[in-house]
DRENZANU-799686 format. One record per residue (C-alpha): residue in one letter; x, y, z; residue number from 1. Coordinates in nm, 4 decimals, always signed. Example, Ala and Ser with C-alpha at 12.3 -4.5 7.8 and 13.67 -1.06 7.14 Angstrom:
# residues 2
rest=A&x=+1.2300&y=-0.4500&z=+0.7800&nr=1
rest=S&x=+1.3670&y=-0.1060&z=+0.7140&nr=2
//
This chain:
# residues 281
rest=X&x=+19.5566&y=-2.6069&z=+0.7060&nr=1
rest=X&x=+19.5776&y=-2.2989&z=+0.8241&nr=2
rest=X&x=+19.7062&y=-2.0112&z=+0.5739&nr=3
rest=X&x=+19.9335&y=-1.7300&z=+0.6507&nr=4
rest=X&x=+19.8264&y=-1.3653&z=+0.5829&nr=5
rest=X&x=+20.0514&y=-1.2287&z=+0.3727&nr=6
rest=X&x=+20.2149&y=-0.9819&z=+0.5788&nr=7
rest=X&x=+20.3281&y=-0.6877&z=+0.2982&nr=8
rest=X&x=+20.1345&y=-0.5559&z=+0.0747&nr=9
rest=X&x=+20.1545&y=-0.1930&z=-0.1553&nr=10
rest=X&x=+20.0535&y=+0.1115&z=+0.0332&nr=11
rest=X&x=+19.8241&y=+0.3255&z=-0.0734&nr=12
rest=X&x=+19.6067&y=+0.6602&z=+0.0000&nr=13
rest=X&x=+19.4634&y=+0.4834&z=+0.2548&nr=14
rest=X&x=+19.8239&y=+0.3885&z=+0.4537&nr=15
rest=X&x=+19.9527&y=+0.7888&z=+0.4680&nr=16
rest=X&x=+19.8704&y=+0.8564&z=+0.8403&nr=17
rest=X&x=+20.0062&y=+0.5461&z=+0.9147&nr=18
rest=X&x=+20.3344&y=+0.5962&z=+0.6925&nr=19
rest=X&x=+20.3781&y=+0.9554&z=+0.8370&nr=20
rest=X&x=+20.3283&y=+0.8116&z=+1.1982&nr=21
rest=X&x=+20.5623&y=+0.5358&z=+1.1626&nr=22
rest=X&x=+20.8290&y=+0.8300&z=+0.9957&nr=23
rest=X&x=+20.7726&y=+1.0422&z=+1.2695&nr=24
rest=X&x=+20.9552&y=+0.7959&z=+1.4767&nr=25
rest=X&x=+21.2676&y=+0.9015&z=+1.3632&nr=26
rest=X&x=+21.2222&y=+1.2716&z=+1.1852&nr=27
rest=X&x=+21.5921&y=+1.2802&z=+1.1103&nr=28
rest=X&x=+21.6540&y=+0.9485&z=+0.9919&nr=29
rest=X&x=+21.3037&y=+0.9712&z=+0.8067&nr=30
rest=X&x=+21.2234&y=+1.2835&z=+0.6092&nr=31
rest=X&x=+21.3456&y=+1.1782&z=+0.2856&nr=32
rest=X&x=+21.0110&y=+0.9075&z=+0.2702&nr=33
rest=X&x=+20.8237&y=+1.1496&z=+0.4989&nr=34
rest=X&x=+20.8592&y=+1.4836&z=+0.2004&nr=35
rest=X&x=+20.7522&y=+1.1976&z=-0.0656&nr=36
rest=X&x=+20.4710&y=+1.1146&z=+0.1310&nr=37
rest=X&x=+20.3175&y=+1.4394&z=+0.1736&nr=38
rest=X&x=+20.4090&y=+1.5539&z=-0.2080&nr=39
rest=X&x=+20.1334&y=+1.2569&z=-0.2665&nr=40
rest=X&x=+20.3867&y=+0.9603&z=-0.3272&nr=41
rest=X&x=+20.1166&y=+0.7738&z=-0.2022&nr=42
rest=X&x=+19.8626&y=+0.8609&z=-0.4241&nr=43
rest=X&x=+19.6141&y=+0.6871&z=-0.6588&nr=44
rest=X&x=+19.8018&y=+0.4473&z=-0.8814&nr=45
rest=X&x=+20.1286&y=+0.4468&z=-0.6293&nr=46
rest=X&x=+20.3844&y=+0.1708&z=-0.6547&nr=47
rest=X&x=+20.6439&y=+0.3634&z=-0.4451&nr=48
rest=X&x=+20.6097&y=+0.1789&z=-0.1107&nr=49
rest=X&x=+20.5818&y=-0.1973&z=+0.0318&nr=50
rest=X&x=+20.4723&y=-0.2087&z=+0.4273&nr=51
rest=X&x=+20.5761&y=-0.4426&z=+0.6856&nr=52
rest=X&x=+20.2513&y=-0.5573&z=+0.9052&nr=53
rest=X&x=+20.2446&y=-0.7099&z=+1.2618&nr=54
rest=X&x=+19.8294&y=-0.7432&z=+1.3817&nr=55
rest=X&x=+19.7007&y=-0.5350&z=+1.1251&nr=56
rest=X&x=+19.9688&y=-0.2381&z=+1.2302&nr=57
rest=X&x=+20.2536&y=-0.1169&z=+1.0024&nr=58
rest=X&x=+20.5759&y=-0.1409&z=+1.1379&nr=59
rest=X&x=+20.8095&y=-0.0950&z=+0.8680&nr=60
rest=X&x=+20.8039&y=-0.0150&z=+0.5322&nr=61
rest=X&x=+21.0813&y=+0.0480&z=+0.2104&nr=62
rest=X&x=+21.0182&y=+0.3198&z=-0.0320&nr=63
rest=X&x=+21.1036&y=+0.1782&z=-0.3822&nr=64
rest=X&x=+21.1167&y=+0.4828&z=-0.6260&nr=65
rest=X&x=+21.4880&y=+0.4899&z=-0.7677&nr=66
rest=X&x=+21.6222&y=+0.4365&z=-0.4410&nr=67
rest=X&x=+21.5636&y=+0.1592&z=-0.1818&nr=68
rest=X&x=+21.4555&y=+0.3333&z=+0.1426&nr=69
rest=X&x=+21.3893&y=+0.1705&z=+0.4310&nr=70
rest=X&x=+21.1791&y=+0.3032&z=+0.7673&nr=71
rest=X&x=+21.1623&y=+0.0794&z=+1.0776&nr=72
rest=X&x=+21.2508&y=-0.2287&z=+0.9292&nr=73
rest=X&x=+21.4002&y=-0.5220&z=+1.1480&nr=74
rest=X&x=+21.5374&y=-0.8325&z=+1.1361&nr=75
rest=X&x=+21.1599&y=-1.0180&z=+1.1473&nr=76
rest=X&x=+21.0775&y=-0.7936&z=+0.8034&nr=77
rest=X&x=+21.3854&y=-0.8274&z=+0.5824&nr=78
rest=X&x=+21.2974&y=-1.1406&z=+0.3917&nr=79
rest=X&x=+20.9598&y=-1.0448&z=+0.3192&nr=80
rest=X&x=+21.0481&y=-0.7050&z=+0.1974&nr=81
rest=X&x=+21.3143&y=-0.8366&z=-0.0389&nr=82
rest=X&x=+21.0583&y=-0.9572&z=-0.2492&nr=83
rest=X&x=+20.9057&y=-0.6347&z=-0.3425&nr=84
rest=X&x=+21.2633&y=-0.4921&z=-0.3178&nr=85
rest=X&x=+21.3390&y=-0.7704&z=-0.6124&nr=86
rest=X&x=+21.1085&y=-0.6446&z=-0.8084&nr=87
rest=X&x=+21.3018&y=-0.2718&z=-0.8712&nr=88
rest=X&x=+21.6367&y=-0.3786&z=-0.9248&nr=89
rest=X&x=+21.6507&y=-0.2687&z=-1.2644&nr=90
rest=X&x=+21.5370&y=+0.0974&z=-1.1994&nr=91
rest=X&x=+21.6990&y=+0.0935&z=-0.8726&nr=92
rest=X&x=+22.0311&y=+0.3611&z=-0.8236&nr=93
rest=X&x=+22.1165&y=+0.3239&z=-0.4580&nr=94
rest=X&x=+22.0195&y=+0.1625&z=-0.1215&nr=95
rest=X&x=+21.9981&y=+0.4271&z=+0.1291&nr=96
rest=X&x=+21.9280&y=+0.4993&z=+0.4810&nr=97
rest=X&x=+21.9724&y=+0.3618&z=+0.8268&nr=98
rest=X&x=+22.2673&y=+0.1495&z=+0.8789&nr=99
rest=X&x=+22.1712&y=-0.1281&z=+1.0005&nr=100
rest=X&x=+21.8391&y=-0.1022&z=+0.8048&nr=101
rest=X&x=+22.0129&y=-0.1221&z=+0.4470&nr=102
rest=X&x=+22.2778&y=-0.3833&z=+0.5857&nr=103
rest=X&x=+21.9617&y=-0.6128&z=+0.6448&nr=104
rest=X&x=+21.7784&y=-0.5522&z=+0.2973&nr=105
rest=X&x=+22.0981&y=-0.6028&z=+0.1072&nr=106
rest=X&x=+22.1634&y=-0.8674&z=+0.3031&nr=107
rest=X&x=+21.8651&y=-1.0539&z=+0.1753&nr=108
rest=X&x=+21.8863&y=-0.9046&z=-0.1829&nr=109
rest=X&x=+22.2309&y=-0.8857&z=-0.2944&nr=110
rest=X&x=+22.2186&y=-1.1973&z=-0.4953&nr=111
rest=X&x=+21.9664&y=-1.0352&z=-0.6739&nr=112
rest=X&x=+22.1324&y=-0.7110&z=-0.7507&nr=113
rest=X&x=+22.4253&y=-0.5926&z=-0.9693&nr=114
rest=X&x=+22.7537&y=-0.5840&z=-0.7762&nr=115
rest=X&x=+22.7893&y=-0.2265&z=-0.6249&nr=116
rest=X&x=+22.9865&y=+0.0502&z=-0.7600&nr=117
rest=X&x=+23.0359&y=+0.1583&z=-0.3973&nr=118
rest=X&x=+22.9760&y=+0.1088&z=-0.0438&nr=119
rest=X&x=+22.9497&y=+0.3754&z=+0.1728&nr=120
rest=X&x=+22.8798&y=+0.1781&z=+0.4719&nr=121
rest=X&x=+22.9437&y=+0.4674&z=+0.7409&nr=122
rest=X&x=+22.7871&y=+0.7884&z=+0.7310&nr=123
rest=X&x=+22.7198&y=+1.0032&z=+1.0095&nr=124
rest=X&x=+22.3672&y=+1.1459&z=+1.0478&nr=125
rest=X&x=+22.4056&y=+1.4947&z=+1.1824&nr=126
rest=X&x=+22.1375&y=+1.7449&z=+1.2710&nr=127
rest=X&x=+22.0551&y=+2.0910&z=+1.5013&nr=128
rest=X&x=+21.7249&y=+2.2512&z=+1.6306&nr=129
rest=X&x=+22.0191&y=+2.5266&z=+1.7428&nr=130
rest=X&x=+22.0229&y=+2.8636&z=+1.4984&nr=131
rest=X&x=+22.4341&y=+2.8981&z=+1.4603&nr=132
rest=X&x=+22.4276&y=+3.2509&z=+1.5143&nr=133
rest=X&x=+22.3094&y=+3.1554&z=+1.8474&nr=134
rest=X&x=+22.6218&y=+2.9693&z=+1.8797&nr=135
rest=X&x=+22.8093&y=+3.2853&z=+1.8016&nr=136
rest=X&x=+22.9085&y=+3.1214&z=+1.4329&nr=137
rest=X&x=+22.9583&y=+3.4584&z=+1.1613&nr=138
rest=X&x=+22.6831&y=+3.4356&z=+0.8972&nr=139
rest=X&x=+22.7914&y=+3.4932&z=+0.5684&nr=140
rest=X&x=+22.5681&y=+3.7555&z=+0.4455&nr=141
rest=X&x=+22.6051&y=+3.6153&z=+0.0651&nr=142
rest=X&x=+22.4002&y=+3.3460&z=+0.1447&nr=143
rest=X&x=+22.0427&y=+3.4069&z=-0.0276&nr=144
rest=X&x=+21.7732&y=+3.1507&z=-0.1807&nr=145
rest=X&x=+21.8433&y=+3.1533&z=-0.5583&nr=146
rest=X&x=+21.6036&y=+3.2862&z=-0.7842&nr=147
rest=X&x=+21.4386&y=+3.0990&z=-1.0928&nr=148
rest=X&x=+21.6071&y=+3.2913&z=-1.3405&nr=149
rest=X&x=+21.9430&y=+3.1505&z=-1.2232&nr=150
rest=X&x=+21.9072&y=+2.8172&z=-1.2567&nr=151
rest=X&x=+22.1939&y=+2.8013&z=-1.5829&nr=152
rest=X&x=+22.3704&y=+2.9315&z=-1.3096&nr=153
rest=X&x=+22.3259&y=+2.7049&z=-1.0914&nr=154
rest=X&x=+22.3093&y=+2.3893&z=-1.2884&nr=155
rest=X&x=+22.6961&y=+2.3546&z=-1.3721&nr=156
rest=X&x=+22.7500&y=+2.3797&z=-1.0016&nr=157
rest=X&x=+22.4864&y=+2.1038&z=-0.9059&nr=158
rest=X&x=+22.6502&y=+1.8719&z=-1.2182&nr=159
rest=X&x=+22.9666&y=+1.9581&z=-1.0941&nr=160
rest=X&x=+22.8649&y=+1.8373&z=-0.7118&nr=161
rest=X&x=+22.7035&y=+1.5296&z=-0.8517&nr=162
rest=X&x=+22.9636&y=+1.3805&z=-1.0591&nr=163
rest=X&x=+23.2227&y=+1.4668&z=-0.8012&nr=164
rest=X&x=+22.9530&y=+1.2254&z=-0.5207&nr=165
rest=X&x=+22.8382&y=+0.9913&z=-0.7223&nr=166
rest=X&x=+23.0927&y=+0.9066&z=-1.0019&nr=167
rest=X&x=+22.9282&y=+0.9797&z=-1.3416&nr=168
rest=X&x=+22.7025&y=+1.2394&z=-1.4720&nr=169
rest=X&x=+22.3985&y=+1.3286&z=-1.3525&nr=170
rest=X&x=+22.2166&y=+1.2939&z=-1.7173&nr=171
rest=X&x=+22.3645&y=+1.1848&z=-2.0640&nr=172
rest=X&x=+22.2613&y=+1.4203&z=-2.3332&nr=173
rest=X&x=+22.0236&y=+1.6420&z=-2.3273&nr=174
rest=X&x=+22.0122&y=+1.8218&z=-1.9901&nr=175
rest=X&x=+21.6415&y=+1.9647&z=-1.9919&nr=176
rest=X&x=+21.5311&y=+1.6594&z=-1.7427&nr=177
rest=X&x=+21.7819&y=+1.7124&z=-1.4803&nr=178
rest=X&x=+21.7517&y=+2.1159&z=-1.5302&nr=179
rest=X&x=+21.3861&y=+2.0611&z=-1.4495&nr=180
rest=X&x=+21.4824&y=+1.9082&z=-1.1600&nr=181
rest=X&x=+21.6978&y=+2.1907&z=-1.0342&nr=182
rest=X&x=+21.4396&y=+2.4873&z=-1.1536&nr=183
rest=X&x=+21.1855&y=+2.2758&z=-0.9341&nr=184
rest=X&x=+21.3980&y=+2.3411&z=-0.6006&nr=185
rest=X&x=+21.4567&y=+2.7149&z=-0.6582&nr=186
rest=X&x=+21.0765&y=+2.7805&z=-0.7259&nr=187
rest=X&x=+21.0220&y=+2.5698&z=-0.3885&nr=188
rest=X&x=+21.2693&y=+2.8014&z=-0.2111&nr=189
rest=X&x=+21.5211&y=+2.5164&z=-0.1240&nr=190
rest=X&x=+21.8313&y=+2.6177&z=-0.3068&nr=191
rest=X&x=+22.1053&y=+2.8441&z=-0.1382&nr=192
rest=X&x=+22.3682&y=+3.0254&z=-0.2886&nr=193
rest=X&x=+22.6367&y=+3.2481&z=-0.2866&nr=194
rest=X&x=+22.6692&y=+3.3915&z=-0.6545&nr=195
rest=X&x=+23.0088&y=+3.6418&z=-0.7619&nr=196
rest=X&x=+23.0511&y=+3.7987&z=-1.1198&nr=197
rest=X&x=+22.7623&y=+3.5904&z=-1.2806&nr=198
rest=X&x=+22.8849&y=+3.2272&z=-1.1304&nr=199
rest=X&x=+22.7379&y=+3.0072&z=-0.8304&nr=200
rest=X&x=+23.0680&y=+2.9922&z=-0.5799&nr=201
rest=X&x=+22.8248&y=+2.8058&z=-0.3280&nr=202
rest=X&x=+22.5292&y=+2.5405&z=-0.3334&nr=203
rest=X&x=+22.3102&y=+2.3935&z=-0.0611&nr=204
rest=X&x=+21.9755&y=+2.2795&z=-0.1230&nr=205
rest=X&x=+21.6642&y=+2.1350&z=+0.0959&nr=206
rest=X&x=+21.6323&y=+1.8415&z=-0.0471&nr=207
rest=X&x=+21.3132&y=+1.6803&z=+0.1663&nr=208
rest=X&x=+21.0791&y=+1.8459&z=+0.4287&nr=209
rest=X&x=+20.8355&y=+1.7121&z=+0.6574&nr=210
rest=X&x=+20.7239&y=+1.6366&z=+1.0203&nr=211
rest=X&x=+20.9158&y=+1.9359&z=+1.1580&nr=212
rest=X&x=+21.2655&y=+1.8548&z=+0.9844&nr=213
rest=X&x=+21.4426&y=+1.9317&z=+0.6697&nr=214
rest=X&x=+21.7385&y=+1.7483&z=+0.5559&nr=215
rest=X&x=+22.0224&y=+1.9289&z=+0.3217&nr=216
rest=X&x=+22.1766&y=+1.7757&z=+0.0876&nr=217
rest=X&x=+22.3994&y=+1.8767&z=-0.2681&nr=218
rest=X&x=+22.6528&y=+2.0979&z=-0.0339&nr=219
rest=X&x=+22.9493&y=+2.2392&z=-0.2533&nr=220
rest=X&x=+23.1502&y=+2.5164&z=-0.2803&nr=221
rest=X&x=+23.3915&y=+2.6236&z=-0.5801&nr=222
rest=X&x=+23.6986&y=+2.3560&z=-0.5859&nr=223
rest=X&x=+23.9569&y=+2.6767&z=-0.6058&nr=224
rest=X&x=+23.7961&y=+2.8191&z=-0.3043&nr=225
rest=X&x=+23.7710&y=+2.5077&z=-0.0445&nr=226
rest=X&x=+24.0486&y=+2.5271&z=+0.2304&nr=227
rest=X&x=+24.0033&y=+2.9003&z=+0.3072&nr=228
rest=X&x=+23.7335&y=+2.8771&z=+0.6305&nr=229
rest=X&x=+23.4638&y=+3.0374&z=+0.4175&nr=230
rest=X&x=+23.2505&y=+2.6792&z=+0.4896&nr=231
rest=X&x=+23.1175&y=+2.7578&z=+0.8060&nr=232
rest=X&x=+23.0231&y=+3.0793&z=+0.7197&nr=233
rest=X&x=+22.8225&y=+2.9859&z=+0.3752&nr=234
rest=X&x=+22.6538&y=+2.6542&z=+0.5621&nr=235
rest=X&x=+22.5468&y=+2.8801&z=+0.9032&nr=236
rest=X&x=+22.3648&y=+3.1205&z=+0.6637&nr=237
rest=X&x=+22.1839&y=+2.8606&z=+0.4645&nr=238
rest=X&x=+22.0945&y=+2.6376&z=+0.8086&nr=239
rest=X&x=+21.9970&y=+2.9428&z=+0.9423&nr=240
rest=X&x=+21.7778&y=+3.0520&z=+0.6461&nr=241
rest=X&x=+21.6257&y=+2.7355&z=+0.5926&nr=242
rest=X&x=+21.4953&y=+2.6760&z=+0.9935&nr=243
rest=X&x=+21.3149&y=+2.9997&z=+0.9398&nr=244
rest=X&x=+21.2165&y=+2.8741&z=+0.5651&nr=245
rest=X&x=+21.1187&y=+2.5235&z=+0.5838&nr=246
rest=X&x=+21.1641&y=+2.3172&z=+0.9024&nr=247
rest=X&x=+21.3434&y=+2.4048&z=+1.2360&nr=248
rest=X&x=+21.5094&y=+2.0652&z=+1.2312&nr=249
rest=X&x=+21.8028&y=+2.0756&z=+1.0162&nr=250
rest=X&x=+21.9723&y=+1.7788&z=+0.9382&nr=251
rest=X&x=+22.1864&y=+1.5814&z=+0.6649&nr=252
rest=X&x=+22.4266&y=+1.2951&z=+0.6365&nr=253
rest=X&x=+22.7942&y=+1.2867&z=+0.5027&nr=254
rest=X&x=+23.0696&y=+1.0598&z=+0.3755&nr=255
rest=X&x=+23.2649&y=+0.9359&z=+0.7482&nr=256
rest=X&x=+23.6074&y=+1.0211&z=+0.5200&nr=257
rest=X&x=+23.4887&y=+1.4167&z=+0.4196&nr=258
rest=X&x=+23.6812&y=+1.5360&z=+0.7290&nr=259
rest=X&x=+23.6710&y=+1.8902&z=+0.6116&nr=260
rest=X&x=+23.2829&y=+1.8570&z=+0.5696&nr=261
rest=X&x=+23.2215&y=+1.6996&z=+0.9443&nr=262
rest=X&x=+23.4644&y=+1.9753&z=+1.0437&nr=263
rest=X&x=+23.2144&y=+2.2169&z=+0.9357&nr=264
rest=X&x=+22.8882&y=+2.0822&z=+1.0605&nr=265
rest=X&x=+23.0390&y=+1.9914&z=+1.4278&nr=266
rest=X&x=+23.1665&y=+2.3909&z=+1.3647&nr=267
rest=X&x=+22.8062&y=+2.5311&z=+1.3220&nr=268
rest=X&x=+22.6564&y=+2.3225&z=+1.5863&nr=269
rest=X&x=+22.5405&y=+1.9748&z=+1.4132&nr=270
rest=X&x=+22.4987&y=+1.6874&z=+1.6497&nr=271
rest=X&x=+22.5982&y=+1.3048&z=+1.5416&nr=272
rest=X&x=+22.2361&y=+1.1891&z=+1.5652&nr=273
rest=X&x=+22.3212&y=+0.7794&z=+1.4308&nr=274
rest=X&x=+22.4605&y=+0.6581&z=+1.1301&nr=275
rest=X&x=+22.3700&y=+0.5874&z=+0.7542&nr=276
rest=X&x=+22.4744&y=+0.3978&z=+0.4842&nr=277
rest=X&x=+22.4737&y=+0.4498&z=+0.0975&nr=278
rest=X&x=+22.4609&y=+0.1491&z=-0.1742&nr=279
rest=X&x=+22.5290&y=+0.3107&z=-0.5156&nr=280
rest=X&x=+22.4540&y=+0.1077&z=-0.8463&nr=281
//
């Protein structure tokens, strides 16, 4: 009897042209796995990655490291990627990524998982090669990459943005972790803000980069000061910024039912570039 190659396996050091090849398909949709990648997710040791193979050639794979990630997964994949995918759902916090990508894997998992805290089943992937100011959008001049020695200031406004997203608390107790994680962007460059008699009114941060694109994430501005058209002006500056920066793709995904926030991004020239969806544990 003939046996069956098992067609996933871990990726490794070996796999990262491949991985980065099979992300570049899709920059946009992609450059959340890609920026792991290159920061060396895929090093010695890894366990952050299962690939799909058809004749020896990866054709899909889902990133596994506190989120579920999928990249160029299909219908022929899903069932044999749910077993790896199994295998995290104690340490997992959210599915996340291409609609119809994440509707398959849960589809084949869900049994398996706790029942979700939410769904956010449409979310419009958005993204511009365009500088606004070419569009004739007002930069606000406030806009500025924060420095290292602000990140207290910072960190209420990113805990503040978090809890408001996700529903609870980014950390429980002591903060140091999560501050860590914030002091990490603003070395890196990737956190903009607008800062007024010592407090952060505005927050945008590169979250991943690679393979020509960036994709923002953490967008907020102060609660008393949303409604008053400053938006456009604080998220031109900081897409402008960052294409010089870090990537001249800009791109980033948003809740279908934050009208004000699509509002915005259609405002400063963001394209609807396809659709994701969010699972949150």
């Amino acid at each position: 009897m003939l046996r069956t190659r098992n067609p996933t396996r871990l990726l490794g050091v070996d796999d990262v042209d491949a991985a980065l090849d099979l992300c570049a398909r899709d920059p946009a949709a992609n450059v959340f796995v890609a920026s792991r990648i290159l920061d060396g997710g895929l090093g010695a040791g890894s366990t952050a990655a299962y690939g799909w193979f058809e004749d020896g050639r990866l054709e899909g794979l889902v990133w596994t490291i506190a989120n579920v990630v999928p990249v160029g997964t299909s219908d022929a994949s899903w069932s044999h990627l749910a077993a790896q995918v199994r295998k995290v759902r104690r340490r997992c916090a959210s599915f996340l990524g291409p609609r119809t990508e994440v509707a398959g894997l849960w589809g084949a998992t869900q049994h398996d998982f706790p029942r979700p805290r939410a769904v956010r089943a449409e979310q419009p992937l958005m993204g511009t090669h365009t500088p606004p100011s070419q569009l004739g959008v007002q930069l606000d001049p406030r806009v500025r990459p924060a420095t290292v020695d602000e990140v207290d200031l910072v960190l209420p406004a990113a805990e503040h943005m978090f809890t408001a997203e996700i529903g609870y608390r980014p950390y429980t107790g002591n903060s140091s972790f999560y501050r860590d994680s914030i002091w990490r962007l603003i070395r890196a460059g990737r956190t903009y803000v607008v800062i007024e008699r010592g407090r952060v009114i505005f927050k945008a941060d590169v979250g991943s980069v690679g393979l020509g694109a960036m994709q923002i994430q953490g967008v907020w501005v102060a609660p008393e000061l949303r409604g008053q058209g400053l938006a456009a002006g604080f998220m031109a500056s900081t897409v402008e910024q960052a294409m010089l920066d870090h990537a001249p793709f800009a791109t980033l995904y948003v809740n279908d039912f934050n009208a004000p926030a699509l509002a915005t991004y259609r405002r400063i020239g963001m394209e609807r570039l396809g659709t994701f969806s969010t699972i949150l544990f």
